[in-house]
C-alpha positions as CSV (number, residue, x, y, z in Angstrom):
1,X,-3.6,-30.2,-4.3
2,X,-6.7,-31.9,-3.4
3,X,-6.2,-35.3,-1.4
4,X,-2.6,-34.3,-1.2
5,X,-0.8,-33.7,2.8
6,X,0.4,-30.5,3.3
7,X,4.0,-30.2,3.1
8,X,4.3,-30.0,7.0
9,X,2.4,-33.4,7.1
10,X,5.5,-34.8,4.4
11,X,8.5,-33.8,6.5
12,X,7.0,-35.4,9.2
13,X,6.1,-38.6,7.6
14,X,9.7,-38.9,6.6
15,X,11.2,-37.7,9.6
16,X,9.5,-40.6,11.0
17,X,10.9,-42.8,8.2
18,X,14.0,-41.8,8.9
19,X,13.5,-42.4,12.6
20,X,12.7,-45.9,11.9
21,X,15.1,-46.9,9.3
22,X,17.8,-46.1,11.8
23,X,16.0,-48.0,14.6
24,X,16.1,-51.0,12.1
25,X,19.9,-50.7,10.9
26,X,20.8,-50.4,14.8
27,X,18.7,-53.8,15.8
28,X,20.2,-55.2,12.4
29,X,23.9,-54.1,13.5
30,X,23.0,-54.9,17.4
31,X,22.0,-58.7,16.1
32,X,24.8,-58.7,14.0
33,X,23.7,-61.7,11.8
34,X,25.5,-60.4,8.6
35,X,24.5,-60.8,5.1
36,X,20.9,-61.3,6.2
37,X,20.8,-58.2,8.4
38,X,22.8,-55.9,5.6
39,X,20.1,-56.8,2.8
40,X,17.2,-56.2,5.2
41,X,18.8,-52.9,6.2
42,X,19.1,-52.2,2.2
43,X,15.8,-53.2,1.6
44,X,14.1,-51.0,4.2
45,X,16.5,-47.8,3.6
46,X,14.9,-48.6,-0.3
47,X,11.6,-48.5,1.2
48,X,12.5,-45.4,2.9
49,X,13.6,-43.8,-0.7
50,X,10.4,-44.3,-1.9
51,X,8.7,-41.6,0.3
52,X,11.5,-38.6,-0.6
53,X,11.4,-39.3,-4.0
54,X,7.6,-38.9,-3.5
55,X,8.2,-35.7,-1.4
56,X,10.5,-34.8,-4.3
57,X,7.5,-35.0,-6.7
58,X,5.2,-33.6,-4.4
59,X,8.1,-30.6,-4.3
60,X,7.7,-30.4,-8.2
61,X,4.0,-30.0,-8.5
62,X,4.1,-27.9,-5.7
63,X,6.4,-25.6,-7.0
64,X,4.5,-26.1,-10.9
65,X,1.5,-25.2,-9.1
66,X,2.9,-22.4,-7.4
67,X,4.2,-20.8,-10.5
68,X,1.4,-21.2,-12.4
69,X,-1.1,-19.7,-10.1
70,X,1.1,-17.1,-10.1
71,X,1.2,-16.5,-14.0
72,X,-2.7,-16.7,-13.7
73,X,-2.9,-13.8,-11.0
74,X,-0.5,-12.0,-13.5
75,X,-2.2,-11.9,-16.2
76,X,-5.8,-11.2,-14.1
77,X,-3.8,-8.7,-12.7
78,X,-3.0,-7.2,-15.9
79,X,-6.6,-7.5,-17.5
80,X,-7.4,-5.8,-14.1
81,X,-5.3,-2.8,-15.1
82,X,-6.4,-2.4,-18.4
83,X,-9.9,-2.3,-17.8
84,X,-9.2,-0.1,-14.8
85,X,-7.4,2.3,-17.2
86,X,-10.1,2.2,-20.3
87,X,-12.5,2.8,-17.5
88,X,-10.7,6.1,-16.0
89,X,-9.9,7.3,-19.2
90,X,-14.1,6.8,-20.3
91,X,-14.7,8.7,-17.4
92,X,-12.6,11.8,-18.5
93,X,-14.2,11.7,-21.5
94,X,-17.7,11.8,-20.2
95,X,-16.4,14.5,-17.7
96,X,-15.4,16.7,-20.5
97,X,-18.6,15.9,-22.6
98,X,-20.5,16.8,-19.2
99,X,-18.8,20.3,-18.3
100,X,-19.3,21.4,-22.3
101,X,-22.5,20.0,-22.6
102,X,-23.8,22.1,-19.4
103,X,-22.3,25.3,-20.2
104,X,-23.6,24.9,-23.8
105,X,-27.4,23.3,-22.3
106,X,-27.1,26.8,-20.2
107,X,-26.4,29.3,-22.8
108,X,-29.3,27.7,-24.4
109,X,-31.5,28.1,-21.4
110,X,-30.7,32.2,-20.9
111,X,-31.4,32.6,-24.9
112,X,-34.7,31.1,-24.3
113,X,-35.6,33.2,-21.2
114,X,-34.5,35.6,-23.5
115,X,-36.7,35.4,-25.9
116,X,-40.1,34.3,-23.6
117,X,-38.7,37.6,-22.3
118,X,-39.2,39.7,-25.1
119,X,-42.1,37.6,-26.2
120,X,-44.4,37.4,-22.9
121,X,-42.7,38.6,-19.4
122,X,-45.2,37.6,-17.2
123,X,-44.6,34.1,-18.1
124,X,-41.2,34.3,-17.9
125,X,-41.7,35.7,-14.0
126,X,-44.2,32.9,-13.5
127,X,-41.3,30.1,-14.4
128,X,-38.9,32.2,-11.2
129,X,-35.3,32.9,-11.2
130,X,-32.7,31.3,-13.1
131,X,-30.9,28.6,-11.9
132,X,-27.2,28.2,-12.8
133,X,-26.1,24.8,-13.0
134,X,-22.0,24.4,-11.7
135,X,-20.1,21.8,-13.8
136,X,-19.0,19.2,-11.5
């Protein structure tokens, strides 16, 4: 959260809270002026509750934001996968186009140097050997 301690930074602050509400409930007890001293101790161990129940919150929206960051990487994750899978299976299709396509491109290719054959040789040895293509 932006503007918000980290959680480290929290147990610390009431750690230290804690830390000085019992300071003040020993100087309270150690002056021993009663009533007065019990309601101050009250009042600051109130004061005290105010930071855990806003650690408490801060718990809740960490833990909200947590899970929800979470359920966003899921579902990227999953839009992730499924274009990763269209994608693989586009390539085997282009793949099996390819390896037809250049077997039936080269049968094409030896009817036509079959024919320039018949029709003019020499041209046919001016164009060189034939080159087979592999299918990848």
């Amino acid at each position: 959260f932006a503007g918000s301690p980290p959680l480290t930074h929290v147990s610390h602050y009431l750690v230290s809270q804690v830390r000085a509400e019992n300071q003040q409930l020993k100087l309270a007890a150690a002056a021993g002026n009663g009533p007065a001293a019990a309601a101050a101790a009250a009042a600051s161990y109130t004061a005290a509750a105010a930071p855990a129940a806003d650690a408490g919150a801060l718990r809740r929206q960490l833990k909200e934001f947590t899970l929800n960051t979470q359920l966003d990487l899921e579902r990227n994750l999953k839009a992730s996968e499924s274009r990763a899978l269209m994608a693989e299976e586009q390539l085997a299709h282009l793949q099996r186009y390819m390896a037809t396509a250049s077997v039936t491109y080269q049968r094409e290719i030896m009817r036509l140097r079959a024919a320039l054959q018949k029709a003019d040789p020499a041209a046919l040895r001016a164009l060189g050997p034939p080159q087979q293509l592999t299918p990848a």
